[in-house]
C-alpha positions, 0 to 999 in steps of 0.5 A, spaced: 500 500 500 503 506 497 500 513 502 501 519 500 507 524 503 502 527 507 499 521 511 506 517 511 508 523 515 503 524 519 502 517 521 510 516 522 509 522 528 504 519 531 508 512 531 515 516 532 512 521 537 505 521 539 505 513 541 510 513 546 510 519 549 503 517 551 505 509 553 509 513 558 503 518 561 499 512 561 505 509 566 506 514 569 500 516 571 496 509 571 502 508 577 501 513 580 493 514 582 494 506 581 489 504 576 488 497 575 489 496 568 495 500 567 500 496 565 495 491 560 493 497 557 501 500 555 502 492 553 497 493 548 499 500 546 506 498 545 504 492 540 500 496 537 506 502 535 510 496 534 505 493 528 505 500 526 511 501 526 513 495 521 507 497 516 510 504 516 518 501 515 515 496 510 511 502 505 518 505 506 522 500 503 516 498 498 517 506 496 524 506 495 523 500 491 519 502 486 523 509 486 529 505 485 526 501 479 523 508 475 
């Protein structure tokens, strides 16, 4: 699947940036007024960044490719 710039972009900050930094609040806070399902929740959230980060990785190199080709 080929994404535009725009959309790589934005979803590449999301996953490089945003993601993380909200696995780290959730952590923080969640410890901190000890809410049940914290560490639950930044598992899922870490193994959905990892998805989307591999998608991101792999639309890249199809990308290059194909840049590569031409």
């Amino acid at each position: 699947m080929k994404l535009s710039n725009q959309n790589y972009d934005a979803l590449k900050w999301i996953v490089q940036v945003v993601m993380p930094a909200l696995i780290v609040a959730i952590g923080t806070i969640g410890g901190a007024v000890a809410w049940e399902h914290t560490e639950l929740t930044m598992t899922v959230l870490g193994a959905i960044t990892t998805f989307m980060g591999a998608s991101l990785g792999l639309s890249s190199a199809e990308y290059y490719k194909d840049e590569a080709d031409k």
